[in-house]
C-alpha positions as CSV (number, residue, x, y, z in Angstrom):
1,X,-2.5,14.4,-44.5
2,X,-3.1,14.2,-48.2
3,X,-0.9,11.4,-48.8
4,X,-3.3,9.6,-45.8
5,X,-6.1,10.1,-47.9
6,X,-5.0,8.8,-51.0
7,X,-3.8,5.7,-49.3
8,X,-7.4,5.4,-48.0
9,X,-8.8,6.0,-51.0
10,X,-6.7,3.3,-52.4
11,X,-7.6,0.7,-50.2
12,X,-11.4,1.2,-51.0
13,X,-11.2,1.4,-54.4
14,X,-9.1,-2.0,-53.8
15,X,-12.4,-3.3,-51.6
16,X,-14.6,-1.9,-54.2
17,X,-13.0,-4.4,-56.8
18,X,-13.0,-7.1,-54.8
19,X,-16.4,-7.2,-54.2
20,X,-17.2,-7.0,-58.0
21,X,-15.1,-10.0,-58.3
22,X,-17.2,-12.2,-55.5
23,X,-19.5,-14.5,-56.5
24,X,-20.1,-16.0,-52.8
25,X,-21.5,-14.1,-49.9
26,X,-18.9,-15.5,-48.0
27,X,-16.4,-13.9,-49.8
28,X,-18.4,-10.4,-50.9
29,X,-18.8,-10.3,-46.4
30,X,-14.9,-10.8,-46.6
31,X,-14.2,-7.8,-48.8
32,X,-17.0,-5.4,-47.0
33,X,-15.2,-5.6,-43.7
34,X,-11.8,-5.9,-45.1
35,X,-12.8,-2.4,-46.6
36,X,-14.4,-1.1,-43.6
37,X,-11.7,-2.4,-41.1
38,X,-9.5,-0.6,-43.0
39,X,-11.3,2.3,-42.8
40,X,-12.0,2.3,-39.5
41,X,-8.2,1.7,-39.2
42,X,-7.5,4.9,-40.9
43,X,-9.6,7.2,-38.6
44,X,-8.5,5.7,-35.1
45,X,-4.8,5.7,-36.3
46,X,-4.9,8.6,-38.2
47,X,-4.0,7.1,-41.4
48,X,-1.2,5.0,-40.4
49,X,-0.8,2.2,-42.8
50,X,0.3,-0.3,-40.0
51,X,-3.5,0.6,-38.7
52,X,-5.2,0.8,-42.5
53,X,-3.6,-3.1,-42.7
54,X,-4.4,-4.4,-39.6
55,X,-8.0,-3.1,-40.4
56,X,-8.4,-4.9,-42.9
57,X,-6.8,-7.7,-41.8
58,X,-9.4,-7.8,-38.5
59,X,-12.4,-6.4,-40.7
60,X,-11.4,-9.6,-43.4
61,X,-11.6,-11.8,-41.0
62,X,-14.8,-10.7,-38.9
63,X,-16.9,-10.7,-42.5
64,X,-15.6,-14.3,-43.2
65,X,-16.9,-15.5,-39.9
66,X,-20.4,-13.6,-40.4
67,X,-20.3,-15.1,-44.6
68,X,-20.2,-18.2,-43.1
69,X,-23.6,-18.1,-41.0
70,X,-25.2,-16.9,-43.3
């Protein structure tokens, strides 16, 4: 259980700089639900890292569509 929670941890510190880094709003919605599909993966699979990636992975993409209607 603690290892889970340092892998979460991990991947939203990870978010956390990559926002700092973006100078687009395009890619700043990319890292926001990058970091909150990943979280989201965490809770529904229990901290699975298959379920932290694929998160991300979803979250990435869904902020990248939204960055670019803005």
């Amino acid at each position: 259980m603690i290892i889970s929670r340092i892998k979460v941890g991990l991947v939203l510190s990870a978010a956390t700089l990559a926002l700092a880094g973006c100078g687009s709003t395009q890619g700043t919605d990319t890292a926001v639900g990058a970091g909150a599909g990943a979280l989201g993966g965490a809770v529904l699979t229990g901290g699975s890292p298959i379920g932290v990636v694929g998160g991300a992975v979803v979250g990435g993409v869904v902020g990248n569509e939204v960055g670019k209607d803005r």
